[in-house]
C-alpha positions in Angstrom: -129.4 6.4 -61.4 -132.3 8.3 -62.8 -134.4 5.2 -63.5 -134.7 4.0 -59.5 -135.5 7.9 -59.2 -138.4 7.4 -60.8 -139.6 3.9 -60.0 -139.4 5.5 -56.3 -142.1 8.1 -57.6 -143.8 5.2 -59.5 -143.1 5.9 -63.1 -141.6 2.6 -64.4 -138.7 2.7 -66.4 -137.1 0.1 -69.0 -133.8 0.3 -71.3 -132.1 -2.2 -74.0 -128.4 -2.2 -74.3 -125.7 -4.2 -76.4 -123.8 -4.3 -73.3 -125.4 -6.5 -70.6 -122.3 -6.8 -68.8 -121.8 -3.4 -67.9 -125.4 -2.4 -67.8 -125.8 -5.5 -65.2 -123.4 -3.8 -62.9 -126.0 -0.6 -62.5 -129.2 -3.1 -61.9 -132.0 -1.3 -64.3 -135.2 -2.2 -62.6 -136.2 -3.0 -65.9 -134.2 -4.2 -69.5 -133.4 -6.3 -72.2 -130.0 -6.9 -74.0 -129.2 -7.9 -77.8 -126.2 -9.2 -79.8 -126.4 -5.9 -81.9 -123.4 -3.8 -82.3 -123.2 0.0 -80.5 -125.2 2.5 -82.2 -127.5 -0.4 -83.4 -129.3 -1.3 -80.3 -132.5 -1.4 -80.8 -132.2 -2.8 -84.5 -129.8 -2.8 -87.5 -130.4 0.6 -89.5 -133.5 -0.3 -92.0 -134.5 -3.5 -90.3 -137.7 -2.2 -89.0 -139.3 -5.7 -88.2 -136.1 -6.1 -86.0 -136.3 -2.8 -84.3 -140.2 -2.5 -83.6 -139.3 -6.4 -82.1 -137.2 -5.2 -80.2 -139.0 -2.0 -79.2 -142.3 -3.9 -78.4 -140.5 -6.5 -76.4 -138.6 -3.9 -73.8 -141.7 -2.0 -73.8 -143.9 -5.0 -72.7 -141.5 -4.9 -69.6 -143.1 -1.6 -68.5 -146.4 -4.1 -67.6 -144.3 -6.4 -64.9 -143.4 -5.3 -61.7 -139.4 -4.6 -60.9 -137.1 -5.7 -60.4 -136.9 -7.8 -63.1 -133.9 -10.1 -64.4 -132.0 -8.7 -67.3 -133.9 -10.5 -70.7 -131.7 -11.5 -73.3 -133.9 -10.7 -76.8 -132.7 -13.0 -80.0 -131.6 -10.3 -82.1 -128.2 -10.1 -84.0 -127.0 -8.7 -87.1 -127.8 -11.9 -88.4 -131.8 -11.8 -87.8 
């Protein structure tokens, strides 16, 4: 996987998926998951308070040292 790649030369690396299940199964060093449908991952389209939430909160990742558990964020079609 490109991400431990580049952890190895100590560039962190961090991801968010609608699949957790699948993306647990590669072990990210660094990620966070959402209830959002594909091709909506980071936010639904137009909902920019959901996506910079989103956004900020797998970013804030990059701070902690990995590997870190998978982090479930709130975020749903609903929010």
């Amino acid at each position: 996987m490109a991400a431990r790649a580049l952890e190895l030369n100590g560039i962190a690396t961090t991801l968010t998926t609608w699949n957790a299940g699948v993306t647990r199964l590669t072990a990210p060093p660094r990620g966070t998951f959402t209830r959002l449908a594909r091709g909506a991952t980071i936010g639904q389209p137009h909902n920019v308070a959901q996506q910079r939430r989103v956004l900020e909160a797998t970013l804030a990742l990059l701070a902690q040292d990995a590997p870190l558990e998978m982090v479930r964020l709130d975020e749903s079609a609903e929010t």
